[in-house]
C-alpha positions in Angstrom: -186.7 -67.9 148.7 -186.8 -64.2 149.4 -187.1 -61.5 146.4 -187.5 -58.1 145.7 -188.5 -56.8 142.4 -185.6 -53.8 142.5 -182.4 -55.2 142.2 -180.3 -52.4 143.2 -182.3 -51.8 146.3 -181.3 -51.0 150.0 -181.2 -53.9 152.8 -184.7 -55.3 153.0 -184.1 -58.4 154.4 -182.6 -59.4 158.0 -182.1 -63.1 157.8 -178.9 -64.8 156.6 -178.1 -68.1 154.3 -175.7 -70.4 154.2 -172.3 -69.5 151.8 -173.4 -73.0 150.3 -176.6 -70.6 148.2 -174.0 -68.1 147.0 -171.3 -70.5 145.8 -173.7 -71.9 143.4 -174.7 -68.3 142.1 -171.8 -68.0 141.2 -171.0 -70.9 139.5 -174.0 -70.2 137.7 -172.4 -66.8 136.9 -169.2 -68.3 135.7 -171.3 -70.3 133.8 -172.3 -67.6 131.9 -168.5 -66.5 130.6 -166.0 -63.7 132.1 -167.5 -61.1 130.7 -171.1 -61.7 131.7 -169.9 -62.7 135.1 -167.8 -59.4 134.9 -170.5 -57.2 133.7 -172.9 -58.1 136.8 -170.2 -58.1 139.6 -169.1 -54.1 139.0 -172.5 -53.6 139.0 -172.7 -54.6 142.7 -172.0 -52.5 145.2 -168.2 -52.6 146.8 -169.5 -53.9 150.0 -171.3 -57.0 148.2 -168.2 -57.1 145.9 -166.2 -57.8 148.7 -168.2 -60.5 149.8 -168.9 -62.7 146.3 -165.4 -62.1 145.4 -163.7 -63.2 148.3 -163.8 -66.6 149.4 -167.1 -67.7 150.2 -167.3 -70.6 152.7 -170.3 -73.0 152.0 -171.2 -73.8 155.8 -170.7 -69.6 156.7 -173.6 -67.6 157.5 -173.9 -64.7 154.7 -176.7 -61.8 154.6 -179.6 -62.9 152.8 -179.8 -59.7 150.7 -176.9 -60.1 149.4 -177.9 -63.2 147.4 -181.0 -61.7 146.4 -179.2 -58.1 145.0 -176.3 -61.2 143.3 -179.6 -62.6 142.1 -181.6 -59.8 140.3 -178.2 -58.5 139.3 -178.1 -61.5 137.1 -181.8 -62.0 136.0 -181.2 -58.0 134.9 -178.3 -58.0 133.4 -178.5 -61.7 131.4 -181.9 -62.4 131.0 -182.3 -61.1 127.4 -186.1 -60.7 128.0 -186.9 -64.2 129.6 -186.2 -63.3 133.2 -188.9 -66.3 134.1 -186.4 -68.6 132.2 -183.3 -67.2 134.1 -184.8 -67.9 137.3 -185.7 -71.3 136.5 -182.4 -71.8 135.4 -180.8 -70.7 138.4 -182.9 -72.8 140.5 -182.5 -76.1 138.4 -178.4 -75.0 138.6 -178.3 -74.7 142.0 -180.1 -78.1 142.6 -177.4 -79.5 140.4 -174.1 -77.7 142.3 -175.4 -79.0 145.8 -176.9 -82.5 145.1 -174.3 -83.3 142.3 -171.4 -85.0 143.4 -169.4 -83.3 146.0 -172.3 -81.2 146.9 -173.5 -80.3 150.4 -176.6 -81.6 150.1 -175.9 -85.0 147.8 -176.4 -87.0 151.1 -180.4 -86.1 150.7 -180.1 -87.7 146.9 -181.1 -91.8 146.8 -181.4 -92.6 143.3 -184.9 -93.6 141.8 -186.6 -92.3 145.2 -187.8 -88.7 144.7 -190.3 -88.4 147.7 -186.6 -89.2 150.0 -185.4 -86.1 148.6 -189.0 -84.4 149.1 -189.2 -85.7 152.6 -185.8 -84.2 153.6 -186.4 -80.4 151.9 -187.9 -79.1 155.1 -184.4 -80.0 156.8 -182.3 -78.8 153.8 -184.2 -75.0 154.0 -183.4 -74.7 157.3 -179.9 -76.0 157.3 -179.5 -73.2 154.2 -181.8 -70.4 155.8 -182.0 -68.3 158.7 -185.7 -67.7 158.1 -188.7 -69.4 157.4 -189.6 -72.8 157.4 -190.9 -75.3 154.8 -193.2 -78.1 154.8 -193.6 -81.7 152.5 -196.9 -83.3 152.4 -196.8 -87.1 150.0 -199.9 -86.6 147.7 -200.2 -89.5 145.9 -196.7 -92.1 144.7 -195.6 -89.8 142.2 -196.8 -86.7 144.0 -195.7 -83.6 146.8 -196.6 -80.8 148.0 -194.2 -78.2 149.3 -194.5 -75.0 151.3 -192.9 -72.2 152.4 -193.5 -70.1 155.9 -193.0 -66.9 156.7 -189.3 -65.9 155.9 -188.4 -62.9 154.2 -190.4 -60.9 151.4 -191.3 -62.9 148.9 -190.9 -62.2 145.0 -193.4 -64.2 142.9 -190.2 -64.2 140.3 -187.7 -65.2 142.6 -190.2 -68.4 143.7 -189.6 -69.5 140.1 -185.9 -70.8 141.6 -187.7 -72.8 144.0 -189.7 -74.1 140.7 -186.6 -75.0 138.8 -184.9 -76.2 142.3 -187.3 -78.5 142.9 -187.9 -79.7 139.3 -184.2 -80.5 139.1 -183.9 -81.9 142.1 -186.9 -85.2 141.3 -185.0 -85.4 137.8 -181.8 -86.0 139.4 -183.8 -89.0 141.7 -184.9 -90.4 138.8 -188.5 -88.9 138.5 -189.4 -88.7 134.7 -191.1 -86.2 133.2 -190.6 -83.8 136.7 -193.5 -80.8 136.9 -193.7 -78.6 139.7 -196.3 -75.5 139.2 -196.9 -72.8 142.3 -200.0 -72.8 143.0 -200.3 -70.7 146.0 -197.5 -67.4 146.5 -197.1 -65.4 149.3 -196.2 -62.4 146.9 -199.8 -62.5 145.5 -201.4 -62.5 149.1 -201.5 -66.4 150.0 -200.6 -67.1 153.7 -197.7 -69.7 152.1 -196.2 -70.8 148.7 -197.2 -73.7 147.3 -195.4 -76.1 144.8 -196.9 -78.9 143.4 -194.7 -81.8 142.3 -195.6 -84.5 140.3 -193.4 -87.2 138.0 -194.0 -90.0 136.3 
């Protein structure tokens, strides 16, 4: 996912995503409580504003940077000094809004199979995202490895959602004790990012 360490920055990025991204930001939001959710929406622009507050349609193409700024409004505003642990938290919530029940991508969830789920993430990106392209390579029966392409910017910060994305998304298809480390991030000069998933 694309990232930008300056959360009230102009348009960096060009590509789009799917409403079905912001919807679950803002559930995580709500999450958070009216006033929290209140406190990082005025500080969005009115343009953005307009967007998140209207009614988003999960299949509807949106601007990409207006996740990110919805994004690093939140880690900024509500992290309370552990923005790692707000990104991994968004991540693992998003994984929960879209494979729970009801969710856009549930059909990719088969109970006690992670490496289904794995197998299908490269479709899943693309379906969600404009730009980029990701990979899944089986490394072992309780192992993965996923990349990420090209894309927008990347934000070593904002790759911790894919972390907690990920790390949700084996628990919920019944991989145990779920770890998925980056090992490899565009933002630090790698030609890809590169999670590492393992369960037991």
């Amino acid at each position: 996912m694309a990232g930008a360490s300056d959360p009230f920055e102009g348009d960096r990025l060009t590509g789009k995503v799917k409403g079905a991204l912001l919807l679950a930001r803002m559930k995580y939001l709500r999450s958070r409580g009216a006033e929290s959710e209140e406190r990082v929406l005025r500080r969005l622009s009115a343009a953005d504003q307009a967007i998140v507050r209207g009614t988003l349609h999960p299949s509807a193409w949106y601007p990409a940077d207006v996740l990110l700024r919805l994004e690093m409004t939140i880690v900024a505003l509500l992290a309370s000094g552990d923005r790692p642990r707000l990104f991994l938290d968004m991540g693992r919530f998003s994984a929960e809004t879209n494979l729970g029940q009801g969710g856009v991508q549930r059909p990719f969830l088969k109970e006690g199979d992670p490496h289904f789920l794995l197998s299908n993430v490269p479709a899943m990106y693309s379906a969600l995202h404009s730009n980029g392209r990701r990979t899944c390579e089986r490394s072992g029966e309780r192992g993965a490895i996923v990349r990420s392409f090209d894309g927008e910017e990347a934000d070593a910060e904002d790759c911790l959602t894919a972390v907690g994305w990920l790390q949700r998304a084996i628990e919920m298809s019944g991989g145990t004790e779920a770890r998925v480390v980056e090992t490899q991030c565009r933002a630090r000069g790698a030609a890809h990012c590169e999670y590492r998933c393992s369960w037991g």
